[in-house]
C-alpha positions in Angstrom: -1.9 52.0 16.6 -3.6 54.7 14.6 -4.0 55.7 10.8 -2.9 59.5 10.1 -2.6 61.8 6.8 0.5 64.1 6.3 -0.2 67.3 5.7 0.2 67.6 2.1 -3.0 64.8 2.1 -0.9 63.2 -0.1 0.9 60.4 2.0 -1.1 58.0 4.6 0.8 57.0 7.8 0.5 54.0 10.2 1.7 55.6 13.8 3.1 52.8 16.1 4.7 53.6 19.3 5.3 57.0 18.3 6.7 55.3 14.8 5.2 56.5 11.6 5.9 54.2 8.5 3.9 54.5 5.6 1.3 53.2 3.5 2.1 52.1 0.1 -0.9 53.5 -2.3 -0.8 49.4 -4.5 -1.6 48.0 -0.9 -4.6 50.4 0.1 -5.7 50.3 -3.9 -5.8 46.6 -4.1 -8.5 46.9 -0.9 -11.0 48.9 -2.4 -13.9 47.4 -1.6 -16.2 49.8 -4.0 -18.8 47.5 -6.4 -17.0 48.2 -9.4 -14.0 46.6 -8.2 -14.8 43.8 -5.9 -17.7 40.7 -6.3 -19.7 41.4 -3.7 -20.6 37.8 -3.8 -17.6 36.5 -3.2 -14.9 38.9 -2.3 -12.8 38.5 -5.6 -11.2 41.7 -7.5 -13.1 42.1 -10.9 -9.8 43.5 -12.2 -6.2 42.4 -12.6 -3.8 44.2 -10.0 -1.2 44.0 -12.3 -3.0 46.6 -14.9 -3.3 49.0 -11.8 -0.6 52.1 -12.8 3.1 51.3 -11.6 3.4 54.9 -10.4 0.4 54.9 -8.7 0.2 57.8 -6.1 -2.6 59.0 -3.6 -3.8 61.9 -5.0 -5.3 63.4 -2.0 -6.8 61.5 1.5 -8.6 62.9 4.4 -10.1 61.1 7.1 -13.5 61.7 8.7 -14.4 60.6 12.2 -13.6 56.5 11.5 -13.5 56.8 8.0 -10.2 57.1 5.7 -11.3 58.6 2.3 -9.1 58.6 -0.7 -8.5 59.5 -4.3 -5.8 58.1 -6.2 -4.3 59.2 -9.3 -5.7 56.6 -11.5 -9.2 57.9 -11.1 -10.5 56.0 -8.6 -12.1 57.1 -5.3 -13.0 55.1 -2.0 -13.7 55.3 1.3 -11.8 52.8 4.0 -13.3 51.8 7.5 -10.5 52.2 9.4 -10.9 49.8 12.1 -11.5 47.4 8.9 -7.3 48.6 7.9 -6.1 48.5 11.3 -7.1 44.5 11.9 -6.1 43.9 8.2 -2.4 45.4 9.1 -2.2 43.5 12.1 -2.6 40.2 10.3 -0.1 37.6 10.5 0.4 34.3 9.6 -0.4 33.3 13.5 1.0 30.2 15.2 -1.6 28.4 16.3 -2.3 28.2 20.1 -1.2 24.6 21.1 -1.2 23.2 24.1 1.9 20.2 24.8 0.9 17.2 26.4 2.6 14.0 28.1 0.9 11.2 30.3 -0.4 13.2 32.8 -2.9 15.1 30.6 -6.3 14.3 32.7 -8.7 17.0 31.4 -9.0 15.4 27.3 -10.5 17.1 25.4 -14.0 15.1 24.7 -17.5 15.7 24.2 -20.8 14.1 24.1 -22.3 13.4 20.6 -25.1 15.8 19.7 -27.6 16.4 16.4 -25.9 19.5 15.0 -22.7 19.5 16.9 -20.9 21.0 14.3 -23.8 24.5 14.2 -22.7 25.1 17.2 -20.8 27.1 20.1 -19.6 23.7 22.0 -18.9 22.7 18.2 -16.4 26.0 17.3 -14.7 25.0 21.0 -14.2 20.8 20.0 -12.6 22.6 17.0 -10.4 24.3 18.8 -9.6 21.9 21.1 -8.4 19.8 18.2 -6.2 22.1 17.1 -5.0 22.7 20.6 -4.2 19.2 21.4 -3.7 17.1 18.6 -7.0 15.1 18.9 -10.7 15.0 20.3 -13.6 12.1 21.0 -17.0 12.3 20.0 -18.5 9.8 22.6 -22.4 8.1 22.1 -21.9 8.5 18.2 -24.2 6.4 16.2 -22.9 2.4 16.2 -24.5 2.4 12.3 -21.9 1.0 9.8 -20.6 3.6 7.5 -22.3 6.4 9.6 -18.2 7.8 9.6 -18.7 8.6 6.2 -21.6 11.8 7.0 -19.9 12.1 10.0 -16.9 13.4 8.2 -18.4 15.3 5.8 -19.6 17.9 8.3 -16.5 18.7 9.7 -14.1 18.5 6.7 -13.6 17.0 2.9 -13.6 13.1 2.6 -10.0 12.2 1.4 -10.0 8.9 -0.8 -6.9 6.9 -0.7 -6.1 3.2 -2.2 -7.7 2.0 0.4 -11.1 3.9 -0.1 -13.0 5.9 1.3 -13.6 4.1 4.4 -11.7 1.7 5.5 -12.6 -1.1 8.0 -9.7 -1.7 10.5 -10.3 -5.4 11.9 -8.4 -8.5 11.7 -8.2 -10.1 8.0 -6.7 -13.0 6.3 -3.6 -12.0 3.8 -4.2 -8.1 5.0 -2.4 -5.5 2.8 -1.6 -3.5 6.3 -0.4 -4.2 9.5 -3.2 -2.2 11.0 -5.8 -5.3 9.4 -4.3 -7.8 11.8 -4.7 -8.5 15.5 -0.9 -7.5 16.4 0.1 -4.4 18.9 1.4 -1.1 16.7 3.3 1.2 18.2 3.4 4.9 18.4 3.2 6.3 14.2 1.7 8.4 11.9 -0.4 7.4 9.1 0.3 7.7 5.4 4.0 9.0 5.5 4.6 7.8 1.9 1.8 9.8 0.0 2.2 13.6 -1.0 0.3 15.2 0.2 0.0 13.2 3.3 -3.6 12.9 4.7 -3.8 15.9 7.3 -6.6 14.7 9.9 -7.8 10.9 10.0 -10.8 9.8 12.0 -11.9 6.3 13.7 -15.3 5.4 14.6 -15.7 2.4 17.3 -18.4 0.0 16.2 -17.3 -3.0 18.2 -14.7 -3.5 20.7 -15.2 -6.4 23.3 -11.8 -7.9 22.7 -9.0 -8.9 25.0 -6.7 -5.9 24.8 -6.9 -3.6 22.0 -6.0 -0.3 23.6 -5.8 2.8 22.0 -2.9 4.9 22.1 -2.0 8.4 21.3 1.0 10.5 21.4 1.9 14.3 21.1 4.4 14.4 18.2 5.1 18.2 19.0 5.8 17.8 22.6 8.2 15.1 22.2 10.2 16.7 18.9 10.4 20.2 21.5 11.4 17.7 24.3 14.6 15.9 22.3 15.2 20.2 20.9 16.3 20.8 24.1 17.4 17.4 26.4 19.2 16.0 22.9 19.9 18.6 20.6 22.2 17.2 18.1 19.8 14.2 17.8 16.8 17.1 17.3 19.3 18.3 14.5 19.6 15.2 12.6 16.1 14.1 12.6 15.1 17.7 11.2 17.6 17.4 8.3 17.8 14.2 7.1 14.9 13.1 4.7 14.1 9.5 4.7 12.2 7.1 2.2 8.9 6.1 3.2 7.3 3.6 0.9 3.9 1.4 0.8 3.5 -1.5 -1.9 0.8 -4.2 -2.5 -0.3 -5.8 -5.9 -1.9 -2.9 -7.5 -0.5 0.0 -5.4 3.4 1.3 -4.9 3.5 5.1 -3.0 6.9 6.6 -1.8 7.7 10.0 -0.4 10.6 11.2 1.4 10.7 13.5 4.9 12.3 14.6 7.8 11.4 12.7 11.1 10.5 15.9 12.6 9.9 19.0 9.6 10.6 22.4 10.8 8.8 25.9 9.5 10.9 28.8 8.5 11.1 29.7 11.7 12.0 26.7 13.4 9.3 25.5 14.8 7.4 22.4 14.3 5.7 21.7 11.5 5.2 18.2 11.3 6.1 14.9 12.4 6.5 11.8 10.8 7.2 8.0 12.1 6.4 4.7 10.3 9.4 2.1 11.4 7.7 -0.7 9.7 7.9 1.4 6.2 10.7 3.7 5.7 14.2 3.6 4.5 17.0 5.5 5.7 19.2 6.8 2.9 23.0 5.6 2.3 25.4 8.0 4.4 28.4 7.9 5.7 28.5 5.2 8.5 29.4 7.8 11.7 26.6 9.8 10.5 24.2 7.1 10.4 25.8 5.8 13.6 24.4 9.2 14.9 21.2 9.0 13.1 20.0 5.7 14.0 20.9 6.7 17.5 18.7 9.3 17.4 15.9 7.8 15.9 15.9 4.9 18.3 15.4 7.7 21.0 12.6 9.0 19.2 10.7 5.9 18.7 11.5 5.3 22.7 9.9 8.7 23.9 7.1 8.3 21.3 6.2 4.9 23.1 7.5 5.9 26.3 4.7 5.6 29.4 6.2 9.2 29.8 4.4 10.4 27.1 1.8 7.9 25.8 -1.8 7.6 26.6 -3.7 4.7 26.8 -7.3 4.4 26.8 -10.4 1.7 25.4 -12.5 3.1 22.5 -16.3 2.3 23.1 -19.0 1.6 20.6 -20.0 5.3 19.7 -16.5 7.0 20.0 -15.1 8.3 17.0 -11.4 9.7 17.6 -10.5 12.8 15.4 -7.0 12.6 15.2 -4.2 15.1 13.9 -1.8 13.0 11.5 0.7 15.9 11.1 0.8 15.9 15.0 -0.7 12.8 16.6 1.0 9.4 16.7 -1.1 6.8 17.4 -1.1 2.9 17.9 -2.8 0.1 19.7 -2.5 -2.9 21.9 -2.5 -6.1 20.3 -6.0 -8.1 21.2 -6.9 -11.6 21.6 -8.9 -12.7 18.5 -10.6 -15.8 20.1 -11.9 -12.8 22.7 -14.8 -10.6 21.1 -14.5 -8.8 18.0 -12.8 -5.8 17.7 -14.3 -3.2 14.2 -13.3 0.6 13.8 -13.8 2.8 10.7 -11.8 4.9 9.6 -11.0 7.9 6.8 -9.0 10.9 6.1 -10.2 14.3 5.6 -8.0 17.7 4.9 -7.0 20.7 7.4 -8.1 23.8 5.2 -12.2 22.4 5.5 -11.6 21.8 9.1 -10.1 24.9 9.7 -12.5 26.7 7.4 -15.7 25.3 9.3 -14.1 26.6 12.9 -13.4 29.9 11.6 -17.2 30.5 9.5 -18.4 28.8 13.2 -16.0 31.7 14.6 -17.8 34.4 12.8 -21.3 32.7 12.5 -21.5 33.6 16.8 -18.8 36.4 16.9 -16.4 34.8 19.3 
């Protein structure tokens, strides 16, 4: 790809594969970078692009060596790095690269707890990673109570939820969750009933000498791509029907509705979401919910399914970053006469995750 002037200096080309299509003057004069027009501080426009003149016209462009200089009829000059232009046409809104996973994935994506993990290299790649695969473990965390809560704050933005900030999950008397009991859960995702739903949530192991009690996670995204292509008309169902999911105790009710699996403009996967114990299919016609329920039931099979489930023991010192919008997760039940058994948990958001990798990205130019 290169950047070329036509001959009356007047028009600026883009030249692809021997394809020239032009520049429109409102895209190049909304990315003058000149002092007048742009915070240096913090990248805003000090102007309103919708004052900019609505016949605005390049007046006359020339470009010199890598430099694209240009005057436009408003009165306003500037000078454009082209390599600068070239990377800014060539942005998309990128898929993410993911990598699908089932039982056999062997090489997990964990790491050994550091001071200052997260102002690192090996920091920018467990970021990665997460986005990659769903999930990563911090082993050899410190075991101090509540230490989730600084923890968190490195990476992302606390979330706060009814059930505060941090939330213990261990066995209680008259608990307002399932997940404050001793019994097995199977394969879900958190929060389905809040909008927005919590992107990311974390768990932090303080104790776990139980009988049973194993961890389990799930790729969401590998399984909704699996039923896309071995059971298509289920896929079809479970990405157009929108469901009721609902929480309620004495002081807090929360419903949302959602697909099973959500799909992005383009198809693809965007989220998942699965919480048997609390959702409510809507009232259709009986042959269609015939289908539906059918098709759910094989969803909640291959989400549980040794086929694609892993199963694994948190230690004291792991804290498990999980993906909500991906990620399902669950656990073993565990003998309460047997040990104790005391994570932490929280929720943070994707854009400070995702912020943090990218200024990590740029901080070491990888």
């Amino acid at each position: 790809m290169r950047i070329g002037v036509a001959k009356n200096k007047k028009k600026i080309y883009i030249n692809k594969f021997n394809h020239n299509t032009e520049i429109h003057p409102l895209w190049l004069r909304e990315r003058v970078t000149n002092a007048n027009y742009l915070d240096k501080n913090n990248g805003q426009r000090l102007y309103e692009p919708s004052k900019i003149k609505k016949d605005l016209k390049i007046k006359c462009a020339l470009i010199k060596q890598k430099y694209l200089n240009v005057k436009f009829n408003d009165g306003v000059e500037s000078e454009f790095f082209i390599k600068d232009l070239i990377t800014e046409i060539n942005k998309k809104n990128k898929k993410k690269d993911i990598i699908l996973w089932n039982a056999r994935l062997n090489k997990r994506p964990i790491f050994k707890f550091k001071n200052n993990l997260f102002n690192s290299k090996e920091g920018y790649k467990a970021l990665v990673d997460f986005y990659k695969y769903g999930f990563f473990i911090i082993k050899n965390a410190p075991t101090k109570k509540n230490y989730l809560t600084f923890f968190a704050n490195i990476i992302g933005i606390l979330r706060k939820t009814n059930f505060g900030v941090l939330f213990n999950v261990r066995s209680v008397r008259k608990a307002s969750d399932l997940a404050y009991t001793s019994h097995a859960l199977s394969a879900h995702t958190d929060n389905p009933y809040r909008r927005p739903i919590p992107g990311i949530q974390l768990l932090h192991c303080l104790k776990n000498d139980s009988e049973g009690g194993l961890s389990t996670l799930t790729d969401g995204f590998a399984i909704a791509n699996f039923m896309r292509k071995k059971y298509p008309k289920y896929f079809q169902l479970l990405s157009s029907i929108k469901i009721r999911f609902r929480y309620e105790d004495k002081k807090t009710i929360l419903e949302n509705w959602g697909e099973c699996i959500e799909l992005n403009q383009d198809k693809s996967i965007k989220r998942v979401r699965l919480s048997p114990r609390l959702d409510y299919v809507p009232v259709l016609k009986k042959d269609k919910l015939d289908k539906f329920y059918k098709a759910r039931y094989k969803f909640i099979e291959l989400c549980n399914s040794k086929r694609f489930i892993i199963e694994f023991k948190l230690k004291p010192g792991d804290i498990m970053i999980m993906d909500n919008y991906r990620t399902l997760h669950g656990r073993t039940s565990y003998n309460m006469s047997v040990g104790r058994r005391h994570l932490q948990g929280c929720y943070i958001d994707h854009d400070s995750v995702e912020s943090n990798m990218k200024y990590l990205k740029k901080k070491f130019n990888l």
